[in-house]
C-alpha positions in Angstrom: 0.0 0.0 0.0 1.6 3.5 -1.3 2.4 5.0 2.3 2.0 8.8 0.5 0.1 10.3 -2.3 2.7 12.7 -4.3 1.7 14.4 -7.1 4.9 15.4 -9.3 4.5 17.8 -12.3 0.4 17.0 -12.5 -1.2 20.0 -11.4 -0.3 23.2 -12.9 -2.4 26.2 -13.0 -0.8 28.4 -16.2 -1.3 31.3 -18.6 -3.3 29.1 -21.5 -4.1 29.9 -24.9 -5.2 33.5 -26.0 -8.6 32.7 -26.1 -8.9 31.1 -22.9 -6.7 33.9 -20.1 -5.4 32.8 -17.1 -7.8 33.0 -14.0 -7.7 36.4 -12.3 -6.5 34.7 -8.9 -7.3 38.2 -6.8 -11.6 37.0 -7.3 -12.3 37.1 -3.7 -13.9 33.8 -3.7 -10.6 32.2 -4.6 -9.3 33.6 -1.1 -12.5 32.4 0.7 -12.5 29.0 -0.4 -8.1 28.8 0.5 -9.0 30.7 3.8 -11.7 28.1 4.7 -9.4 25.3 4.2 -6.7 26.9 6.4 -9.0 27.1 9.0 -10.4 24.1 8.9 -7.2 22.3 9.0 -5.4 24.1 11.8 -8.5 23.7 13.7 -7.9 20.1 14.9 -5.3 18.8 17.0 -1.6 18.7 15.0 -1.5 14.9 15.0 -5.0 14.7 13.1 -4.4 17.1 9.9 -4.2 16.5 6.7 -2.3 17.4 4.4 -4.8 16.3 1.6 -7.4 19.0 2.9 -4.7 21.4 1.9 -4.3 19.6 -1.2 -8.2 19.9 -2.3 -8.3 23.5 -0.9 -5.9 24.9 -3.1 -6.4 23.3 -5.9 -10.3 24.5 -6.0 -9.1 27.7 -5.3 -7.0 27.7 -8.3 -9.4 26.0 -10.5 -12.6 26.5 -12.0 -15.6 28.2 -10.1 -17.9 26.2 -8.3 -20.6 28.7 -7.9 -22.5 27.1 -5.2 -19.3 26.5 -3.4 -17.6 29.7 -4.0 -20.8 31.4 -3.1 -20.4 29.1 0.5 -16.8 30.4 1.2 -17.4 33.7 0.4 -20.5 34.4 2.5 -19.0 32.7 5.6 -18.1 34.7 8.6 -14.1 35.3 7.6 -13.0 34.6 11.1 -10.7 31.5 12.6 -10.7 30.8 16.1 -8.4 28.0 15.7 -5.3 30.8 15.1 -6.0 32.2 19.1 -4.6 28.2 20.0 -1.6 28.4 17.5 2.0 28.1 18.3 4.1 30.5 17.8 5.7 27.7 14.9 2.3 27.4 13.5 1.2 31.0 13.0 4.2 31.0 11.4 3.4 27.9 8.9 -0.4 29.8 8.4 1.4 32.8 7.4 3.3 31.5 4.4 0.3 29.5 2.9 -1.4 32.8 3.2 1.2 34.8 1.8 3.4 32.5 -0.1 1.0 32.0 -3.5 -0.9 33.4 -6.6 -3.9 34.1 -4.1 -4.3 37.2 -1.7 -3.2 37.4 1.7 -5.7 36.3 4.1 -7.5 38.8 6.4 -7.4 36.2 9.4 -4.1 37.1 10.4 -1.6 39.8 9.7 1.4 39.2 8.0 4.6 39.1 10.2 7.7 41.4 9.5 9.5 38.4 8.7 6.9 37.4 6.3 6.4 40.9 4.7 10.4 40.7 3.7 9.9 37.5 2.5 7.3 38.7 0.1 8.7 42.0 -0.8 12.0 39.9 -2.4 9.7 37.2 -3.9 7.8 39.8 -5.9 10.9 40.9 -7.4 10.6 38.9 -9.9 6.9 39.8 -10.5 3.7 40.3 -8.5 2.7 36.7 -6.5 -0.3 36.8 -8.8 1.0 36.7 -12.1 3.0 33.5 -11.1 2.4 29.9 -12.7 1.6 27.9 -9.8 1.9 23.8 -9.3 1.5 21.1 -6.4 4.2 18.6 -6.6 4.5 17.2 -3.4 1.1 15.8 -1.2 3.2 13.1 1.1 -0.7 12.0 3.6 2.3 9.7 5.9 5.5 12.5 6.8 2.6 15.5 6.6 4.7 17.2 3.6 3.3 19.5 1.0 4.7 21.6 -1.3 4.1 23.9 -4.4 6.4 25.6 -6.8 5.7 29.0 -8.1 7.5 30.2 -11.4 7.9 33.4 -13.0 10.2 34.3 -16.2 13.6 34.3 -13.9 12.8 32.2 -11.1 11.7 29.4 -9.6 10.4 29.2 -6.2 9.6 26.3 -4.1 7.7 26.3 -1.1 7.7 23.5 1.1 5.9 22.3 4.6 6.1 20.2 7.1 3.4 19.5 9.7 4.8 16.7 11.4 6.9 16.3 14.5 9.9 14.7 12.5 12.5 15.8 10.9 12.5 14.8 6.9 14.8 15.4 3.9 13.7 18.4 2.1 10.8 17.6 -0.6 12.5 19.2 -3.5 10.9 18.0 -7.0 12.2 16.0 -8.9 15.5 16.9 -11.1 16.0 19.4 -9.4 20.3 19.8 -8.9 22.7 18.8 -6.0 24.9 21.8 -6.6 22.5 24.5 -7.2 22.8 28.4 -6.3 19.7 29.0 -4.2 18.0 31.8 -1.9 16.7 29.6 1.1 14.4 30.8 3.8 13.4 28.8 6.6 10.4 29.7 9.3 12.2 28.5 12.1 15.5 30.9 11.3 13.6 33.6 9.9 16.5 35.0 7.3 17.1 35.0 3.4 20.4 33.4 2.7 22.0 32.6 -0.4 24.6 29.9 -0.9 25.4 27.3 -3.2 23.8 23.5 -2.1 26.2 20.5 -1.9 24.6 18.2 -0.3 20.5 17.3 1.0 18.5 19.6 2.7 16.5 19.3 5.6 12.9 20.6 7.2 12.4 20.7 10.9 9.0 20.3 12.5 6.1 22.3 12.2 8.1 24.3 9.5 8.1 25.8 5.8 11.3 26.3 4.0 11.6 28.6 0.8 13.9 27.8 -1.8 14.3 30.6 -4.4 16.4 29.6 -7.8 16.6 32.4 -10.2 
């Protein structure tokens, strides 16, 4: 029995052909649905999420409109009470997969400083929304996820992990041993820049950012 579900180069959400433009990802609904499934998964004990529900959320958010639930999302009371429990390693973890994609910030928590720098040198390369946007990495047994974001000069991969286990970074596949990145991690809240020779790692209840341009 597979102990994970991965998904490597399946899901992209992309600028497509002339007559059918990429999805304006600031429609508020897009942020509703995401937001609900935030909430929803931090509002169970750590040991019981699922990194699947994050998987589903997304990609609807990303994908075509489901009226009725669109219309759901975006009518509910946009509050969480699950973020007054939070560690201080978890806000931090809600903060990026509110921040860190195509979609709006969410208006359930304010962004850090640490987060807003983050961000600011992301969008460098281009505004968050006019980024192509996949999910490569759903891993249901070691609580991983991860997404890559790519503009013209970079590519950006954001990673998770909401276990209480160490694990090797989930990088996608091909991507280099030797590779001139920009890393950010939430537990060391800094960008560095260095040159990789060797694997990677991702603490507990952590995101890492791995910028190659």
């Amino acid at each position: 029995m597979l102990a994970s579900l991965a998904l490597v180069g399946t899901i992209w959400f992309i600028q497509t052909p002339d007559n059918q433009p990429k999805p304006s990802y600031t429609e508020a609904w897009r942020s509703a649905v995401w937001n609900k499934a935030l909430c929803k998964f931090f509002m169970v004990s750590s040991d019981k999420r699922d990194v699947l529900l994050l998987n589903e959320g997304l990609a609807s958010a990303l994908g075509e409109e489901d009226t009725v639930g669109a219309d759901k999302a975006s009518r509910a009371e946009q509050t969480c009470p699950a973020l007054d429990k939070l560690s201080d390693r978890e806000i931090r973890l809600f903060e990026i997969l509110s921040a860190v994609t195509v979609l709006p910030g969410s208006p359930l928590n304010a962004e850090g400083k640490d987060v807003m720098a983050l961000t600011s040198f992301i969008q460098q390369y281009g505004p968050l929304a006019t980024a192509d946007m996949r999910i490569y990495e759903v891993d249901a047994a070691s609580k991983l996820f991860a997404y890559e974001l790519r503009f013209e000069d970079a590519r950006i991969y954001v990673m998770y992990n909401f276990s209480f286990d160490t694990h090797p970074l989930p990088l996608p596949l091909g991507f280099m041993a030797s590779t001139k990145v920009t890393l950010y991690r939430t537990d060391n809240p800094k960008l560095e820049r260095f040159v990789t020779n060797g694997p990677l790692s991702i603490t507990y209840h952590s995101a890492v950012i791995v910028i190659v341009d």
